[in-house]
C-alpha positions in Angstrom: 4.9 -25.4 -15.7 5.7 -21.7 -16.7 5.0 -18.3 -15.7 1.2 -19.4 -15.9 1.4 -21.9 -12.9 3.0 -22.1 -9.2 1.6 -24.7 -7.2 -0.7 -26.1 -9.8 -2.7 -23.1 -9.0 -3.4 -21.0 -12.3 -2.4 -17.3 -12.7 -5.5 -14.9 -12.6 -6.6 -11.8 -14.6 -6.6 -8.5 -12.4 -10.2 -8.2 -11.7 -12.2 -4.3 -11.0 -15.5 -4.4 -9.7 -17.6 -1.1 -10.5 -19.8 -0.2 -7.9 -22.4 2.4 -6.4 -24.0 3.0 -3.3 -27.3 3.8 -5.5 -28.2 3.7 -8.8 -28.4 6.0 -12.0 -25.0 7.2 -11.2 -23.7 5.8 -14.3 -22.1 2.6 -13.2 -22.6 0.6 -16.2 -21.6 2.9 -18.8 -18.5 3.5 -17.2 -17.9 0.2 -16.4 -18.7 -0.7 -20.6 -16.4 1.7 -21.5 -13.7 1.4 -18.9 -13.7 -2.7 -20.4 -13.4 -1.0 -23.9 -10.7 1.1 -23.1 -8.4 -1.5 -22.0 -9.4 -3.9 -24.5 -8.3 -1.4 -26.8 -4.9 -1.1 -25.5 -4.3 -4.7 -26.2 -5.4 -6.6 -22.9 -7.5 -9.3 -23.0 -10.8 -8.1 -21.1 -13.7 -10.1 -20.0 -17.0 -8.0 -18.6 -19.2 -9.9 -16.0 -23.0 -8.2 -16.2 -23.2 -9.0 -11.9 -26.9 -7.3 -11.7 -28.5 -10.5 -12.2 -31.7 -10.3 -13.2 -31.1 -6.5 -14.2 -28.2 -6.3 -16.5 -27.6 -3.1 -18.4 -24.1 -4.3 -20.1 -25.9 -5.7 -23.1 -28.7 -3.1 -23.5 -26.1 -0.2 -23.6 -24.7 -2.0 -26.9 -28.0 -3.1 -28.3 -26.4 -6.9 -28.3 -27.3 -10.2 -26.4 -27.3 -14.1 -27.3 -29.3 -16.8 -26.6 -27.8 -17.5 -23.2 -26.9 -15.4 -20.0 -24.9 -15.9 -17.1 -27.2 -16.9 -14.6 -27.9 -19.6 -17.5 -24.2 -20.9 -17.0 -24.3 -20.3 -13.2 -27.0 -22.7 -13.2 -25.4 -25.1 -15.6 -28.2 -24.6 -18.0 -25.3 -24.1 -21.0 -21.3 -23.9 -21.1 -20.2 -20.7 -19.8 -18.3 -20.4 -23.2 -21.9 -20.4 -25.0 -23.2 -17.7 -22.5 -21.0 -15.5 -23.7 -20.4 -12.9 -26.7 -18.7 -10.5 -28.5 -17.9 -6.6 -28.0 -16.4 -4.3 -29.5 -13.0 -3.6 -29.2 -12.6 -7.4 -28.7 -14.4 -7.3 -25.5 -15.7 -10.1 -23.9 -19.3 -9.9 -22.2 -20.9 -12.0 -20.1 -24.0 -10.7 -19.9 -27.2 -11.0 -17.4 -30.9 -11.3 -18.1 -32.9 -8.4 -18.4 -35.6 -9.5 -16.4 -37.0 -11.9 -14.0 -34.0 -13.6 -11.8 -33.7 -10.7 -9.4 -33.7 -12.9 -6.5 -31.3 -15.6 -8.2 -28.6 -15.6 -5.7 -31.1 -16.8 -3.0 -31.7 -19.9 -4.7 -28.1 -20.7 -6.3 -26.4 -23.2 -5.3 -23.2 -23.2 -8.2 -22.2 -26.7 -8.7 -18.2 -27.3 -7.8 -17.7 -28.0 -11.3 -19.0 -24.8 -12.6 -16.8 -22.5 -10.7 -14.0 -24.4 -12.3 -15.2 -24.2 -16.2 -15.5 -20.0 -15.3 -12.6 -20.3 -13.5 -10.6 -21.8 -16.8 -12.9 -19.6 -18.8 -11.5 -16.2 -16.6 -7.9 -17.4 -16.8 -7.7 -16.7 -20.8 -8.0 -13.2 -19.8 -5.9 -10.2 -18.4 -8.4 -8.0 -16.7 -12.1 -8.5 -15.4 -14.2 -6.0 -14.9 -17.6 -6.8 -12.7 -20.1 -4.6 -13.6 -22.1 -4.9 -9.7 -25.5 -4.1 -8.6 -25.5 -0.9 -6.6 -25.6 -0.9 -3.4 -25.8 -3.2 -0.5 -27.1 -6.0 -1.1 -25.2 -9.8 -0.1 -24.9 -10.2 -3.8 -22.9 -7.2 -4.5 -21.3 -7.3 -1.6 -19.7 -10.6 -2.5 -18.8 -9.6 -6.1 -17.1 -6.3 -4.7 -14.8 -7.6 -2.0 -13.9 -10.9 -4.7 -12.3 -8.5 -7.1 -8.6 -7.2 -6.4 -10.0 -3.4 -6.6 -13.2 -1.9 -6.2 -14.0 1.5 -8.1 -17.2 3.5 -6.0 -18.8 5.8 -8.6 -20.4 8.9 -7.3 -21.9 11.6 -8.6 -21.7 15.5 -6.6 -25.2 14.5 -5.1 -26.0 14.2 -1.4 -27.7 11.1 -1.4 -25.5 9.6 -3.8 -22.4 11.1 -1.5 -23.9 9.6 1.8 -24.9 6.2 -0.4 -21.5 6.0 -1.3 -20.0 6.2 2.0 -22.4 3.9 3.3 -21.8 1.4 1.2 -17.6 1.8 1.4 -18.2 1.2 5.4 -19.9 -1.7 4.4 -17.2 -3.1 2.3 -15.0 -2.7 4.8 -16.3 -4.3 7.3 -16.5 -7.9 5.5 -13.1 -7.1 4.2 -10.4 -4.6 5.6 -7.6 -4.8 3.1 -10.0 -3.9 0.0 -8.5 -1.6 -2.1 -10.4 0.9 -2.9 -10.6 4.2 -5.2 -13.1 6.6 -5.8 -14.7 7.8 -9.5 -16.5 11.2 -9.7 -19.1 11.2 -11.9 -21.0 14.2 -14.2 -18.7 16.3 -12.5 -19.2 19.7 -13.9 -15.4 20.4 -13.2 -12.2 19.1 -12.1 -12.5 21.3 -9.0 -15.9 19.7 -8.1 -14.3 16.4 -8.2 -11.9 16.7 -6.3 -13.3 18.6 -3.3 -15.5 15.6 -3.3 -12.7 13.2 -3.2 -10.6 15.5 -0.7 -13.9 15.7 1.6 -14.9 12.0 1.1 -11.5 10.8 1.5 -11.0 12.6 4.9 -14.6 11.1 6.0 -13.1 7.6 5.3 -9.6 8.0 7.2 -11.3 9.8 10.4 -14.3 6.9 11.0 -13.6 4.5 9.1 -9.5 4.3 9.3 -9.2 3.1 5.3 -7.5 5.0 2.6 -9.4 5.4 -0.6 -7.1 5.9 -4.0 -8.4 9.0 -6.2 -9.3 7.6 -9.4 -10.4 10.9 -10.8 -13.3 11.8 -12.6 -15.5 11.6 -15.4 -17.0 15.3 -16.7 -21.0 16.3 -17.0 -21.0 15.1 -21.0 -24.0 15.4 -23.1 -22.4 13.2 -25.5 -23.0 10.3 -22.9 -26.8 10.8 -23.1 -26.3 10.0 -27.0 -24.2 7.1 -27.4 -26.7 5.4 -24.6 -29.4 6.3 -27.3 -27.5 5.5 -30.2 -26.4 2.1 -27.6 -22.1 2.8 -28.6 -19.3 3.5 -26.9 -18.4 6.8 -26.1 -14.9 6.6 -28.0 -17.8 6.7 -31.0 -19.2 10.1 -30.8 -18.2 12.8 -32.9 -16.6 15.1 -31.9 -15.0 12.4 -29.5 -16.6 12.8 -26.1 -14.8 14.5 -23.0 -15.8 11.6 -20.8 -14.3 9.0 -23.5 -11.0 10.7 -22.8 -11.3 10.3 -19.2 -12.2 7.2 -19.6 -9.1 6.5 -21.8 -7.3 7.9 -18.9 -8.4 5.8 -16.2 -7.7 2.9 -18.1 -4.2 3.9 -18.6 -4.1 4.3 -14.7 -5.5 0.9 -13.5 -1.8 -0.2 -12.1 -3.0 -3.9 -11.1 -4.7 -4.0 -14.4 -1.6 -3.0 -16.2 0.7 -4.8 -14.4 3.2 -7.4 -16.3 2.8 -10.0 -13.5 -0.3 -11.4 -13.0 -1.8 -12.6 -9.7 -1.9 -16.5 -8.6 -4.3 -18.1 -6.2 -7.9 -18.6 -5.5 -9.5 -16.6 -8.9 -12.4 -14.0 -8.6 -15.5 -16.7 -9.3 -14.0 -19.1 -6.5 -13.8 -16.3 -4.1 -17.3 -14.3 -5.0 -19.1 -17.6 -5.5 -17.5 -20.2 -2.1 -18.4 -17.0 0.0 -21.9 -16.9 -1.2 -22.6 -20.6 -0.7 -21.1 -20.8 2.5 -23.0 -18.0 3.9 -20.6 -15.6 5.1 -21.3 -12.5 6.7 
């Protein structure tokens, strides 16, 4: 059957979920650009907008269609149609705007769904899952689906303390997550990684997990104006110091770069079975 297939099970694209323990942290702009970034090396990238009924992916770019994917979730249209272009290539799926906040309550994802976004994932190399922040069942699920989760944080207290929080609550529905940390509007590279060093320490002593450093992303006023101007960083002139970092971390996603892809049960079967069965 090929490289593609063992088992008659289908190989799967390395999937990232970006999280937060709260929001305005920058979550979805990272996770917007992060997808650009590795679309832009060449890798077939799909972006999942997972704050259903708040979705930022498509209001960052100033795009959208006629469909969303709580619209395919619910079998209301293919999940081919809910979906549209980016730049770089990219591949959004986006979520609406406004109303469905409490969707996942009252989803129940028909079988044959999960297998047309299953089929519709496995054209791709790399997922990334832009989540909700913090707690909730919902992103919960999404986050410990994916093959890596990436906590953003910014130097902050409560967004420290939010963080950690919600990395002990990962854990605890799923032990082996991998798991890295992001720094945030960082005003330096010392900054960030005190934070890491200090946070890191805080998750080996009470929590016995290791969390990768996945570096960080600088204070950049060029950030505030391509959310204005709604384009990527990688647009703004002079190019922006976060873009590079950005370009960076990309570069560094191992799984996401790696020449053999994963096989088994794919990210929608895992974040969507677990939801409908009720798993705590």
């Amino acid at each position: 059957m090929g490289q593609k297939r063992k088992n008659n099970i289908k190989a799967l694209p390395y999937s990232v979920a970006i999280t937060s323990g709260k929001g305005g942290v920058g979550k979805s702009c990272i996770a917007l650009n992060l997808a650009a970034e590795l679309a832009k090396t060449g890798k077939r990238v799909l972006l999942v907008d997972g704050d259903l009924g708040l979705g930022n992916v498509g209001l960052l770019l100033g795009i959208g269609g006629e469909w969303t994917i709580e619209d395919a979730l619910s079998g209301r249209c293919p999940v081919a149609e809910a979906a549209i272009e980016g730049p770089e290539g990219l591949v959004i799926l986006p979520a609406a705007t406004e109303g469905e906040t409490d969707f996942w309550q009252t989803l129940a994802v028909a079988p044959a769904v999960v297998e047309e976004l299953e089929a519709f994932a496995a054209d791709f190399d790399v997922l990334v899952i832009d989540t909700g922040a913090g707690i909730a069942d919902k992103t919960v699920d999404l986050v410990i689906a994916a093959d890596e989760a990436l906590v953003v944080v910014t130097p902050e207290p409560t967004a420290i303390a939010d963080a950690y929080a919600t990395l002990k609550t990962l854990l605890l529905h799923r032990s082996d997550l991998v798991a890295g940390l992001l720094v945030n509007m960082a005003d330096s590279a010392e900054e960030a990684a005190e934070l890491h060093d200090k946070f890191a320490e805080l998750a080996s002593r009470f929590l016995g997990a290791e969390i990768d450093n996945r570096g960080y992303i600088p204070l950049d006023r060029y950030v505030r104006e391509a959310v204005k101007r709604q384009v990527l960083l990688a647009l703004t002139v002079p190019p922006s110091p976060a873009a590079q970092e950005l370009m960076r971390l990309a570069g560094d996603l191992g799984g996401a770069n790696a020449s053999v892809r994963n096989i088994g049960p794919g990210f929608f079967t895992r974040a969507l079975t677990r939801q409908a069965d009720g798993v705590d």
